[in-house]
Wavefront OBJ file of the C-alpha trace (Angstrom):
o trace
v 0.000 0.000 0.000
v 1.477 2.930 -0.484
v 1.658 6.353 1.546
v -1.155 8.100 -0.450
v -3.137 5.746 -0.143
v -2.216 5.359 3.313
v -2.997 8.812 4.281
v -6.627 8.013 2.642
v -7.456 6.062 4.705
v -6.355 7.483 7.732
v -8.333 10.529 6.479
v -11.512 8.407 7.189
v -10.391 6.639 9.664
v -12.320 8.114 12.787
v -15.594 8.719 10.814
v -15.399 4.902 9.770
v -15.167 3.867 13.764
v -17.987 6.191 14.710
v -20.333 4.533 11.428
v -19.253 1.350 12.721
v -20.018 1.668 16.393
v -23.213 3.337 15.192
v -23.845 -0.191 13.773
v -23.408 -2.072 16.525
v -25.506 -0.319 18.631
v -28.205 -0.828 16.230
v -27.221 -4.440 15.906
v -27.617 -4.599 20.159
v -31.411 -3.550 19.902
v -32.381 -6.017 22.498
v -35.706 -6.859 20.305
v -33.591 -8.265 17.706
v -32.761 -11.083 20.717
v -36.561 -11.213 21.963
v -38.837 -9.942 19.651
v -36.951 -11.181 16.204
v -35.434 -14.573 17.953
v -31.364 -14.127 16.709
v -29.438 -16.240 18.623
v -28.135 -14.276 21.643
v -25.125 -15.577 21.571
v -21.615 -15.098 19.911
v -21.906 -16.073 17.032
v -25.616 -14.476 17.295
v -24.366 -11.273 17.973
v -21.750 -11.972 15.207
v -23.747 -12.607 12.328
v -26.435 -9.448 13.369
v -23.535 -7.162 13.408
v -22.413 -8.393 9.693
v -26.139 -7.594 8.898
v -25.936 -3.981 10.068
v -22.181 -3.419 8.449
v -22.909 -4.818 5.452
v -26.187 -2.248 4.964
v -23.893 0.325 5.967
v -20.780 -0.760 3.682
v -23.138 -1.176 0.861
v -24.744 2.139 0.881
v -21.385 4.177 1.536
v -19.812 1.705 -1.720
v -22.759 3.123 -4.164
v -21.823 6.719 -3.512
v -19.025 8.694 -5.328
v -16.040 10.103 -3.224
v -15.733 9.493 -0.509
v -17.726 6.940 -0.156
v -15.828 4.176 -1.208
v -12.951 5.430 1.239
v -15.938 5.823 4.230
v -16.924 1.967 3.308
v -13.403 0.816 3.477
v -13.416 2.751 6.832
v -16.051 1.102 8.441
v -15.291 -2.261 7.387
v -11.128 -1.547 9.058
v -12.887 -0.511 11.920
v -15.256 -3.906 12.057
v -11.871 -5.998 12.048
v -10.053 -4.233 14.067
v -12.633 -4.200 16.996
v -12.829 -7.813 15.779
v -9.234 -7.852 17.015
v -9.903 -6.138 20.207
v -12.396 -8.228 20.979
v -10.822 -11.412 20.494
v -7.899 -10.313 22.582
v -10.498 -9.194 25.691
v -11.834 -12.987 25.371
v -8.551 -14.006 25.947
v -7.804 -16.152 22.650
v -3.992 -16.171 22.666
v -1.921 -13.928 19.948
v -1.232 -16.299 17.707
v -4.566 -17.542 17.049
v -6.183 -13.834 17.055
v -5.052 -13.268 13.098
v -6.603 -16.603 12.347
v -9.926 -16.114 13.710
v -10.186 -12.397 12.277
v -9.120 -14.161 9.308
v -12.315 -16.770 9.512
v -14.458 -13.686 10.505
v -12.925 -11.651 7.355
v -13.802 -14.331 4.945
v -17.376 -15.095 6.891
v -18.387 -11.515 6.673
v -17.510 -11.586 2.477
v -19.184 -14.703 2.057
v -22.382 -13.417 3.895
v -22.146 -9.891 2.186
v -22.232 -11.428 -1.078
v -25.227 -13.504 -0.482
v -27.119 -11.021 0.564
v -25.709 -8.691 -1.728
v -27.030 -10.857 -4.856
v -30.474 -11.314 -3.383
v -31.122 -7.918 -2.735
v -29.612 -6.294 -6.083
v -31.932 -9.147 -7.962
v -34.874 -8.224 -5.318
v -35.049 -11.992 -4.401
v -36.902 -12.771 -1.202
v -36.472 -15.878 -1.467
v -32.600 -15.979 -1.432
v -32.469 -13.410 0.910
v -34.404 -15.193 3.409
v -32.442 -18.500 2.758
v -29.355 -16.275 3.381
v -30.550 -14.559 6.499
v -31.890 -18.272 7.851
v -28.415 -20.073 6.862
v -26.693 -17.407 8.635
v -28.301 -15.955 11.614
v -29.604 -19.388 12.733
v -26.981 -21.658 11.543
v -29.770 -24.686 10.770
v -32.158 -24.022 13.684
v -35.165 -22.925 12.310
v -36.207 -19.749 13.710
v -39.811 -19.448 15.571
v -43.194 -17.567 13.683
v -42.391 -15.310 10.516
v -38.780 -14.549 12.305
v -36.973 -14.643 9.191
v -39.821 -12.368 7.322
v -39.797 -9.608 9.941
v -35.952 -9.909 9.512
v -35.850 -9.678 5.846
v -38.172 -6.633 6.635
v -35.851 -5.168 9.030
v -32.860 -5.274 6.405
v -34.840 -3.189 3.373
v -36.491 -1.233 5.748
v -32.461 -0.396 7.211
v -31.531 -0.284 3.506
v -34.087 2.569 2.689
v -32.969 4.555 6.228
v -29.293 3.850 5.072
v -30.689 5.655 1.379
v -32.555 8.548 2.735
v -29.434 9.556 4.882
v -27.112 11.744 2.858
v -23.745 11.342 2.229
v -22.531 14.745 4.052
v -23.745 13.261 7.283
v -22.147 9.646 6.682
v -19.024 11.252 5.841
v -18.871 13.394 9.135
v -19.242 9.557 10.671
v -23.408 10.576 11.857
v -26.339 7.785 10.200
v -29.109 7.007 12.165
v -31.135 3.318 12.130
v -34.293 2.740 12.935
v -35.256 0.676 15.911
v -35.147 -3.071 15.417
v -39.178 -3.314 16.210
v -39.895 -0.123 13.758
v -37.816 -2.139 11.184
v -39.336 -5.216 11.169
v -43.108 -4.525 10.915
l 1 2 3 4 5 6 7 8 9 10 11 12 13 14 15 16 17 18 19 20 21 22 23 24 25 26 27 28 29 30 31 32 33 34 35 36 37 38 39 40 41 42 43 44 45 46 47 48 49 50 51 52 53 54 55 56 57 58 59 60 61 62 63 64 65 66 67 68 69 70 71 72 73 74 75 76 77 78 79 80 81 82 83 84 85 86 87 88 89 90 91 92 93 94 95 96 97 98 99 100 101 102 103 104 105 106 107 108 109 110 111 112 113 114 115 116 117 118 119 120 121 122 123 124 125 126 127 128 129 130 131 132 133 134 135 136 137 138 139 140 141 142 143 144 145 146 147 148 149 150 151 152 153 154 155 156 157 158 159 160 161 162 163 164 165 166 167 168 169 170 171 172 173 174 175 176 177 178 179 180 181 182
């Protein structure tokens, strides 16, 4: 990498960590864990957090400058908290890069899924997607997966009406998990 582009990112650097944490706290809602049924567990927590950065990563991507730079922000600041977490748990350094390297490649594999079900407005696939990965083969209780599925367009159009000015000074607002999903 080299020192320009370096600086670039730097440039973005805090804005992407306060986007990021911004997810997370949406991804805590604690009705996603009693009203919506995710797992509330690791990899629970895990899998809704990929959910909320990947909205996020997605809608900073589609914009011109410097959105691309903001997305590549938020998704350093993902791993690296990854890190940090990892590290609080008390895995042992020379397993940390291997895990955040299982995460890395868990988070692309789930961003593309959804990715391709939403850009070819699939349901179907998207609710496979969101099943597969937020309950790992336990099928979830009621119309979980729907009012999920609802929850992530409904995030996607709040992630849309947002404008990039206030991404890029690291401010986007989500709606509640229960507003989402109705």
């Amino acid at each position: 990498m080299g020192l320009l582009s370096l600086i670039r990112r730097r440039r973005y650097e805090r804005m992407g960590f306060e986007l990021y944490g911004a997810a997370v706290a949406a991804a805590r809602d604690p009705f996603l864990y009693t009203g919506l049924h995710v797992p509330d567990s690791l990899d629970g927590r895990f899998d809704i957090i990929v959910v909320y950065a990947f909205l996020l990563i997605q809608r900073l991507k589609q914009e011109p400058a410097p959105g691309p730079a903001l997305a590549q922000a938020v998704f350093d600041a993902m791993f690296s908290d990854m890190d940090v977490n990892l590290r609080e748990m008390g895995v042992g350094d020379l397993s940390v890069g291997r895990k955040v390297r299982v995460m890395w490649e868990a988070f692309h594999g789930r961003a593309a899924a959804y990715a391709a079900a939403m850009t070819a407005s699939d349901v179907a696939a998207l609710d496979a997607a969101l099943e597969r990965n937020v309950w790992r083969g336990t099928p979830p209780p009621d119309d979980a997966i729907g009012a999920l599925r609802r929850l992530v367009l409904a995030q996607e159009a709040q992630l849309f009406s947002q404008n990039l000015d206030s991404l890029a000074q690291g401010t986007v607002h989500f709606l509640s998990a229960e507003e989402a999903s109705q």
